[in-house]
N, C-alpha and C positions, 0 to 999 in steps of 0.2 A: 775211498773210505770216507764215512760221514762224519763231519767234525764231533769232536767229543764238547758235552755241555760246559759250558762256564760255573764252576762250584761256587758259591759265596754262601761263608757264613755270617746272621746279619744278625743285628740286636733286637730283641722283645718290643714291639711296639716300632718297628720300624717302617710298617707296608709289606711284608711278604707276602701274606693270605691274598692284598690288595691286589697285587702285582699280577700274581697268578693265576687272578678270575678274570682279570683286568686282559692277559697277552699271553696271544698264539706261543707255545713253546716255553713256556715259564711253568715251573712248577715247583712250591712250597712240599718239600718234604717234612712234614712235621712229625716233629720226634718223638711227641706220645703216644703214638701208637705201636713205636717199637721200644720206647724203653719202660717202661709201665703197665703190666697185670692193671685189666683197667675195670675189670668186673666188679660187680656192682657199683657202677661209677657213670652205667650207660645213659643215664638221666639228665647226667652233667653235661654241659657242652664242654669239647676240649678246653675251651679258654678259663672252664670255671672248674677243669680238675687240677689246673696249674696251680701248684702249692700246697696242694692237701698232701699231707705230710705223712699218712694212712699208705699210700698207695704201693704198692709191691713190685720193687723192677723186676724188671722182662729175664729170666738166666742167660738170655740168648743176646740180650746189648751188652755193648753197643756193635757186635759182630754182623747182628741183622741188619741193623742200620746202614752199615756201611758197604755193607754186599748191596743195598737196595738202593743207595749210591751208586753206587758202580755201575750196578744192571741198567740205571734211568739215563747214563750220559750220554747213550748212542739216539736218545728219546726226544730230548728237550734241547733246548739252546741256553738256559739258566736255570742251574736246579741250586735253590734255598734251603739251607740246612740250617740245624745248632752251631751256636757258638762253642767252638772247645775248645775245654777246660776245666780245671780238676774240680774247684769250685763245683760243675754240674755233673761232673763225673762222665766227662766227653773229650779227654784228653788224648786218648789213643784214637778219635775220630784223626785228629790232626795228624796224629803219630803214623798212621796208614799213608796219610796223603803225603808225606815227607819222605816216609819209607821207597815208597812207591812212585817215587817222583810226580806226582798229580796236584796239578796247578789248582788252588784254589783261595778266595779271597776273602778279606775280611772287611763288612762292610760295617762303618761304627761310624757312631754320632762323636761331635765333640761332648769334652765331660763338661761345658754351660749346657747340655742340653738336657739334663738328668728331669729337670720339671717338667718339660714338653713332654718325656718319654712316660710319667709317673700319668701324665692323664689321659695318654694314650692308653695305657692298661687299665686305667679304670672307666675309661667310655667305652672300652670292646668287655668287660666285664670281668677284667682277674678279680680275684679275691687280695683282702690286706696282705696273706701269708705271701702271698707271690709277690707283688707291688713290692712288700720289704725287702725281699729276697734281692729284685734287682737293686732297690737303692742302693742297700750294704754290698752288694755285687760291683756296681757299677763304676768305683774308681780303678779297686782292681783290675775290672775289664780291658778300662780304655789305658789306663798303663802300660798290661801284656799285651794289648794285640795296636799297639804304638810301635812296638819292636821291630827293626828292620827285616826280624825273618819273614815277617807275614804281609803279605801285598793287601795295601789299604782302600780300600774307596771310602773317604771321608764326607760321610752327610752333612750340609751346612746345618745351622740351628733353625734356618727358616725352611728347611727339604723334610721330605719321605725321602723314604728310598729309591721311588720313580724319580723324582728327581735329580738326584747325584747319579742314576744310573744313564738318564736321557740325555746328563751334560758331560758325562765321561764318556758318551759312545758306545755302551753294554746294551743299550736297548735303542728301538726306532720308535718312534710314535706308532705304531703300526698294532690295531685295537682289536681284540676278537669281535 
């Protein structure tokens, strides 16, 4: 039987998209395309429909999301998801993977790294609405998912997320 993929869920502006163009078996599931009716919105890059406040969730999230989880782990060797949490309306993502016994991780910045993370979204291009969103988000975050229930890989303030993953063993230098 083929090992099932490694789940991590990681923070906004942390490398995932990077990661995934970057290495064989990595793959960024990004969650606007199943949680978000994204019509007339096709002009926008994913990165620039983050936060528009307009947009009409999916009837079918986070259900498809996590079926599309599931289907990808026989696929990949690390598949990158949302953070969840009720804040984004992605709490029963977690709630499946608890339920269901399905190992997966949370990868977060320390909370000094809230600046680093603020120009990372705005050099890949979010909009203020989103930028905000994580700020006000962002203690919260690293609070809840501080919690002994959720297994942590902790980025330094000077890492991406290639980095804490190639010094924890998650990944080989090994480059498509």
């Amino acid at each position: 039987m083929n090992k099932k993929a490694t789940i991590i869920a990681a923070f906004a502006g942390s490398g995932k998209s990077y990661l995934a163009e970057k290495y064989h078996g990595v793959l960024d599931l990004e969650s606007s395309y199943f949680k978000w009716e994204n019509k007339g919105l096709e002009h926008l890059s994913v990165e620039e429909r983050k936060g528009i406040t307009t947009r009409v969730l999916n009837r079918e999230w986070p259900n498809n999301y996590i079926k599309e989880i599931v289907a990808q782990q026989d696929s990949y060797d690390i598949i990158f998801i949302i953070l969840p949490h009720a804040l984004l309306k992605t709490e029963k993502i977690a709630d499946y993977f608890f339920e269901n016994n399905i190992d997966f991780y949370i990868a977060r910045p320390k909370i000094t790294a809230l600046e680093t993370i603020v120009k990372r979204l705005k050099a890949r291009g979010n909009n203020e609405d989103f930028i905000n969103q994580v700020k006000n988000n962002f203690p919260v975050f690293i609070e809840e998912f501080s919690k002994p229930k959720y297994k942590s890989i902790v980025i330094n303030n000077d890492e991406y997320l290639e980095d804490a993953l190639l010094r924890l063993g998650f990944l080989k230098p090994k480059i498509k």
